[in-house]
N, C-alpha and C positions, 0 to 999 in steps of 0.2 A: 462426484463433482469434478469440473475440471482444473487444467493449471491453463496459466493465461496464453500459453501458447497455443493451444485449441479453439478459447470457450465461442468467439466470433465465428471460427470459420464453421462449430460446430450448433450453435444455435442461430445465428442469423441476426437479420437485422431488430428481430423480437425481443430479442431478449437482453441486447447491448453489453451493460456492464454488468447484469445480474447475474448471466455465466449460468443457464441450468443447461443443468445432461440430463437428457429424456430418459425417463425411466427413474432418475432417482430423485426427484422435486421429493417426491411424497415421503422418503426413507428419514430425510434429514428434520420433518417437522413431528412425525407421526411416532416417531420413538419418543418413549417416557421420559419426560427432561425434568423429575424428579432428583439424579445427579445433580443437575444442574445447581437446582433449588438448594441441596442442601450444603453445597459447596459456596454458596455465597454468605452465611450469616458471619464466618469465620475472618471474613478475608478483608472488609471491607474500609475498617480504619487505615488500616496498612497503605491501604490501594491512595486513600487519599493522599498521604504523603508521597507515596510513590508516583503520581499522578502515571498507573498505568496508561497506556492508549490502547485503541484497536481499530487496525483496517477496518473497516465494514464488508470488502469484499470476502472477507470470511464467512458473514451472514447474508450472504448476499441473497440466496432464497428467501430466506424470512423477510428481509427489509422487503422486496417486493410483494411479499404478502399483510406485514402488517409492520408498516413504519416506527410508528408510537408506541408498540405492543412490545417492536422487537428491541427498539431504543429503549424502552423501560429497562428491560431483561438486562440488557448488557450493564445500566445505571447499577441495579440491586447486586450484579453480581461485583461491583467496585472501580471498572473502567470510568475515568476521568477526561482523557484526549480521545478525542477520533479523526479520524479519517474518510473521507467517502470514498464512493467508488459509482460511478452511471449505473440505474438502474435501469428497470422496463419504462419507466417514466423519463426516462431521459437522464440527467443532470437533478443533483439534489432530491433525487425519487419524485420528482414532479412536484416537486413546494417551491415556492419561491426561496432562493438564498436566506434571507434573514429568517423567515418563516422555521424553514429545519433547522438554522445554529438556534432560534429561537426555543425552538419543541426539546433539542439538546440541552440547551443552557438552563431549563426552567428544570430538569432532570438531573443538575449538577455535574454535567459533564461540557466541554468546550468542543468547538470543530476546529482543526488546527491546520488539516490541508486536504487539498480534494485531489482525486488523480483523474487525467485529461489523457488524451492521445494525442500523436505528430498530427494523424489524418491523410497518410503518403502514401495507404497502403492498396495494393490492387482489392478491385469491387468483391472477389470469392475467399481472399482472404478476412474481410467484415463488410459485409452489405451494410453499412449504415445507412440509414436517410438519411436525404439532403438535407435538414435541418438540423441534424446529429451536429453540435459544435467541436472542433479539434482545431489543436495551435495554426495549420494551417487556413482554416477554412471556420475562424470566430475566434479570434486569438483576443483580441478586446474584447467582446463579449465574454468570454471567459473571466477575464480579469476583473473585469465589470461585474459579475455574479459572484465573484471570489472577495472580491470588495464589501460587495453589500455581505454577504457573509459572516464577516469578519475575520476571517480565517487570517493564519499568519503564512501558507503556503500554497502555491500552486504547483503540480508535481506529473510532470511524463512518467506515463504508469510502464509504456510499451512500447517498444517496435518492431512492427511486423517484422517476417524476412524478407521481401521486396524492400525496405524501406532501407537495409543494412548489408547490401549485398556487396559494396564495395566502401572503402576509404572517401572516398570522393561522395555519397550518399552521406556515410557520417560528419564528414567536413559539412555538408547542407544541414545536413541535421542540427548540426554544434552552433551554425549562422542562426538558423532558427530559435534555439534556446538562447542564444543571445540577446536576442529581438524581444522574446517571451520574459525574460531577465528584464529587460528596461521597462518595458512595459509595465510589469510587475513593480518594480522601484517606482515608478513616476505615480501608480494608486497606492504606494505605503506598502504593498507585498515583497516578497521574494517568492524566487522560481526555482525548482528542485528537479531532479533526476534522478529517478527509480532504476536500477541494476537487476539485468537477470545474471544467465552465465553465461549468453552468448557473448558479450561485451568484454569478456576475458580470454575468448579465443582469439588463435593467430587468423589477422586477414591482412594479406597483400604485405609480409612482414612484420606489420603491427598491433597494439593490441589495443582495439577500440576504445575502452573506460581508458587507458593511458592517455590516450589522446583527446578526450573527452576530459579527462581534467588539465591536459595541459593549454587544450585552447578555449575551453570555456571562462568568461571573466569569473573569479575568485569573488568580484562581492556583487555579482550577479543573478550566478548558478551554483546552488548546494547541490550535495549530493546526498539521497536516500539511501543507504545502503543496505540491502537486503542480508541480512547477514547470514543464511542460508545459502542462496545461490554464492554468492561470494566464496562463504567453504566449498561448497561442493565442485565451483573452478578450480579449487587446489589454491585459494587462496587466502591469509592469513587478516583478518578485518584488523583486529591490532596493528597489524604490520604494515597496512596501508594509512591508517592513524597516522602513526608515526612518520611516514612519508609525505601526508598529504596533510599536514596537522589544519585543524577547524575548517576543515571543508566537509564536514560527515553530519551536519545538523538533524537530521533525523536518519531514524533506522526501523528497519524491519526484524521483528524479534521474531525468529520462524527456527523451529530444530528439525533436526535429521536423525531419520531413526537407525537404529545398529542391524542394517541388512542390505545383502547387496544393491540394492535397487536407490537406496540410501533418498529415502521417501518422506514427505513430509509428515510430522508428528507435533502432537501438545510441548510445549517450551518447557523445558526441564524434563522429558520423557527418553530426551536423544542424546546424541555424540555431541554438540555444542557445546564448549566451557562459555555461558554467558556472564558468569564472575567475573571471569580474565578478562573478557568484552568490557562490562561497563565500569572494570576498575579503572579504563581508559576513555572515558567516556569526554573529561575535559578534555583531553589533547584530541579527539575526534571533533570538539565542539558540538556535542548533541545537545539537542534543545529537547525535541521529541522524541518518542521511541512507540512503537505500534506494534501491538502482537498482529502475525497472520497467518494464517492456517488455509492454504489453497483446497485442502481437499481434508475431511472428517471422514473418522470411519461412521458414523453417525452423526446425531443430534449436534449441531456444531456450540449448541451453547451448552452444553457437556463440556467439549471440547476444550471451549475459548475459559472454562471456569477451572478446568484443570491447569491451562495454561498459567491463568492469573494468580491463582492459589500456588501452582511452582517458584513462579519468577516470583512473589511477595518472600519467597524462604529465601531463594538466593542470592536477593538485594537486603536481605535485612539484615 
């Protein structure tokens, strides 16, 4: 599977936000997801209180092959919030908004935010089709499907490197999420911003997420915090809590495994202290929290059940 840095330029305009790597569709569904199964009977009171979430772009091969099948799966295994992610179908796997929080909600689980693109980026880094909606090019319509929804976020998953090549692009971009911000308040939403690690390198002096939170409006644009890329910039998510108190409303729960390559792994499998994280959860102001797992070494709902079954031990 890929990480979002690739999966456009490497699948094309086919496959959008479902992210498959040729060659391995078949690995992720075709293993015994017997693990799976029996990792769920144990976990599931817990998860309720806990109201786990999960990316969807986790499962994002499955959701394109079996929507209701794979939203079951993830329900029995105890996830509560989700998240989407663009499929082959488009936006909401091809249902209408309310339709999918619908097929969710009757499954005991809520949609809490979907992830969008800027849309700024050159044609070989994502061929999208013209019809493909992003902030710049269906920013209402966006908001207007996030609405019907019901969702409480809408949230920039990406941007390209065309898009972030200089200060002056992110100062456009930061206008943009402003615009995406009111919009969002005026249909009852808020509008969020997803972090990789580029956003904490030096450019042009500065360091982009700094600037991103200093001129973004505070009761406009939250911030998602990936709590993965975050460490792996060498920097401390606590530490930015405490500096940026109740801008961190949701978070991406993602570990790092003990090697050099320091790769993605099941939550509670890696180097991450997530206790020390969500001891600090109110001064972050989290509402949400989402497991995501860019890449399995297999069956990813193995995976995401190991994950869930971790994080229930070490929130409890």
């Amino acid at each position: 599977m890929l990480n979002r840095r690739n999966f456009f330029k490497t699948t094309g305009a086919l496959a959008l936000g479902s992210l498959l790597l040729p060659g391995c569709a078949g690995s992720a569904v075709s293993q015994d997801s017997s693990q799976a199964e029996g990792g769920r009977k144990n976990s599931t009171t817990a998860g309720k209180k806990l109201a786990v979430g999960l990316q969807l772009y986790t499962v994002r091969e499955l959701m394109d092959q079996d929507v209701r099948g794979t939203l079951q799966k993830i329900a029995t295994i105890g996830y509560k919030n989700l998240e989407s992610a663009a499929g082959k179908s488009g936006h909401y796997y091809g249902m209408k908004p309310r339709e999918f929080a619908a097929m969710a909600e009757d499954m005991g689980m809520k949609l809490r935010s979907s992830h969008v693109l800027p849309g700024n980026q050159l044609p070989q880094e994502a061929p999208l089709p013209p019809e493909f909606l992003t902030l710049n090019n269906g920013l209402q319509q966006l908001v207007d499907m996030a609405a019907e929804s019901g969702q409480d976020y809408l949230t920039c998953a990406f941007m390209f490197p065309s898009e972030r090549k200089s200060i002056d692009q992110y100062k456009r971009a930061i206008e943009l999420f402003n615009r995406a911000g009111e919009a969002c308040k005026k249909a009852g939403l808020k509008f969020a911003y997803h972090n990789h690690d580029f956003e904490f390198e030096t450019l042009e002096g500065q360091h982009p997420y700094d600037l991103i939170l200093a001129e973004t409006d505070k009761d406009l644009v939250g911030m998602e915090l990936d709590l993965y890329w975050a460490t792996k910039s060498g920097n401390d998510p606590v530490a930015l809590f405490e500096q940026h108190p109740g801008r961190f409303p949701m978070w991406h729960v993602k570990d790092m495994d003990n090697t050099d390559k320091k790769f993605f792994t099941e939550v509670g499998n890696g180097t991450i202290d997530f206790k020390r994280i969500f001891d600090k959860a109110d001064v972050a102001g989290m509402k949400y929290y989402f497991v995501e797992q860019d890449q399995t070494p297999g069956n990813p709902l193995i995976s995401i059940t190991t994950s869930y079954n971790n994080l229930v031990k070490v929130l409890s």
